[in-house]
N, C-alpha and C positions, 0 to 999 in steps of 0.2 A: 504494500500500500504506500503508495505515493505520500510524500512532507503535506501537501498541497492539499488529498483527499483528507488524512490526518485532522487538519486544520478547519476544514468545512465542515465534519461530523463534528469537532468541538463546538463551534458555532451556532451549529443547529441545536448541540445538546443544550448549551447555554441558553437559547431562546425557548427550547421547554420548556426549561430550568425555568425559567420567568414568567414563563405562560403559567406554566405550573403553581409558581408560587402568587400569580395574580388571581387567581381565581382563588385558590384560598383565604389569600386573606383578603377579600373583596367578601366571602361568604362567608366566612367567621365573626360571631359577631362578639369573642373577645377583642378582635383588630379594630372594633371601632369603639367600645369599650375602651380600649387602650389609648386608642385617639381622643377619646371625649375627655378622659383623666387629666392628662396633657393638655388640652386648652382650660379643663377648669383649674389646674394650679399655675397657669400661667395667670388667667384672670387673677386669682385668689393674690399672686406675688402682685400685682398691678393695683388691687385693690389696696393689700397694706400699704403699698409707695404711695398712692393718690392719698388715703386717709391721713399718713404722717405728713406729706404735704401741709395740706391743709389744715392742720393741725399746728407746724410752724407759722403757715402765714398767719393764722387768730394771734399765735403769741408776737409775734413780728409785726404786726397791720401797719403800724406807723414807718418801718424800715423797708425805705425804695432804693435802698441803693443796686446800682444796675449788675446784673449778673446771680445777684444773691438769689432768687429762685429760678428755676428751672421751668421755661414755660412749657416746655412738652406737658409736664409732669401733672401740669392742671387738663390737659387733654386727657389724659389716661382715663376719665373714664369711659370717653367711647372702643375704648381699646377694653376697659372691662368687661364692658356688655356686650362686643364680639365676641368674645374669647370665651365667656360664658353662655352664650349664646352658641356657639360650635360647639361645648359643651354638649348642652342640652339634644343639639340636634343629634350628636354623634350615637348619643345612648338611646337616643329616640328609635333611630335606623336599629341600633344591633337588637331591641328588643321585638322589634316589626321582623327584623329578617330571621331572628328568629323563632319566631310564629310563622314564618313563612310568609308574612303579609306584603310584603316588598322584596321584589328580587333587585339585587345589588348591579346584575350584569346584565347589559344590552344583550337584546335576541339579535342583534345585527352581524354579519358576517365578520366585521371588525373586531375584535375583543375590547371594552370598556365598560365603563360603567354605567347602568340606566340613567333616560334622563329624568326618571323617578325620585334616583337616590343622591343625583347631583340638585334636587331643587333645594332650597331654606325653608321649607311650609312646615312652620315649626306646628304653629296651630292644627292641623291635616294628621300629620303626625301622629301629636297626642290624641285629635281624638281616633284616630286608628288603635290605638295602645288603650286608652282609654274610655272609649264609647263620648256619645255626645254629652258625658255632664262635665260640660269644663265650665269651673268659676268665672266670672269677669275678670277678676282680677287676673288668674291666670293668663287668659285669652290677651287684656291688656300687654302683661308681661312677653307672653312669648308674639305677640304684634310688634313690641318694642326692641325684643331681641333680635327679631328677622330684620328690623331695619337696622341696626346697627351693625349682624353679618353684611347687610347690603353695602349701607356708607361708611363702616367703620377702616375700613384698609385703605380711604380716600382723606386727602383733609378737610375735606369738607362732604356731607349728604351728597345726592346726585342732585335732589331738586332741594329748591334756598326755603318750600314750604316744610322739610323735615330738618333746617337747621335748629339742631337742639332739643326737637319735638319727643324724643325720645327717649333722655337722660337727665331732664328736668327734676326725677325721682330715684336717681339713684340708688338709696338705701333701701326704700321700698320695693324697689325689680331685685337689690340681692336678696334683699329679705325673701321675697316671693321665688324668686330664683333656688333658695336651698330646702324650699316644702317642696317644690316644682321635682328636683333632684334626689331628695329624701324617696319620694311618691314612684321615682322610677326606679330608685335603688331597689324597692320592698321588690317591685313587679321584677329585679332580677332575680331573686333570687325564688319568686314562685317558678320562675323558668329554667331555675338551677348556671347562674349565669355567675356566679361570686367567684 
């Protein structure tokens, strides 16, 4: 066997190799589990830096001198409520996929992912996971968290009527954010997902 033949068969095995391993962890739904964890402790490290922020500036209010805070760092919250927000959605998908209720992978000759499980419909989601009794508050919250997966990775909204519209309540969407999460924990583990 030829260097050259050799060469091709690795190639190809490598691209099983990936085929392989993309379907798996596209259908397992500790791989999005894993993902969800990951953006909620990224929010959770975002939240305590926004909090101690803010926290300096009340003690500080009078001291403008230039440089002394960090202006991104008052941004961070829309960076919490993405990130919380991919969260939510992440753990949404692995307990749908597995109930079977969303498939992960396009039926297209292509191998990817559906364009089911690449939407943000966080609301849709839950109530797939959990039937139509979603609170207001909830429904508010995860409305609030889809727009902020939408405009949060931009520096500003896409349109200037959800500048802000979103993060006005902070404490209130984590607050509602960790029953939200709590509520999906429980339903992992009736599905044996821990």
């Amino acid at each position: 066997m030829s260097f050259l033949r050799k060469s091709f068969d690795f190639v190809m095995d490598v691209e099983e190799m990936k085929k392989n391993v993309f379907i798996k962890r596209s259908e397992d739904p500790i791989s999005w589990i894993s993902s969800g964890l990951s953006s909620e402790e990224i929010a959770k490290i975002f939240y305590r830096k926004y909090d101690s922020y803010y926290k300096r500036l009340e003690e500080n209010h009078t001291t403008t001198k230039r440089g002394r805070f960090n202006r991104i760092d008052g941004d961070l919250h829309r960076y919490i409520l993405m990130f919380f927000g991919y969260a939510i959605e992440n753990y949404l998908k692995a307990a749908l996929i597995k109930k079977g209720l969303i498939n992960p992978i396009s039926q297209n000759p292509e191998l990817q992912l559906s364009k089911e499980v690449l939407k943000h419909d966080l609301e849709n989601y839950y109530k797939r996971l959990f039937g139509d009794g979603i609170v207001d508050y909830e429904k508010e919250v995860l409305e609030n968290l889809k727009m902020a997966i939408l405009s949060g990775k931009y520096p500003v909204p896409k349109f200037f009527k959800d500048y802000y519209s979103y993060t006005y309540k902070l404490e209130e969407t984590v607050n509602v954010f960790k029953k939200i999460i709590k509520k999906i924990k429980q339903e992992f583990k009736k599905l044996d997902l821990n």
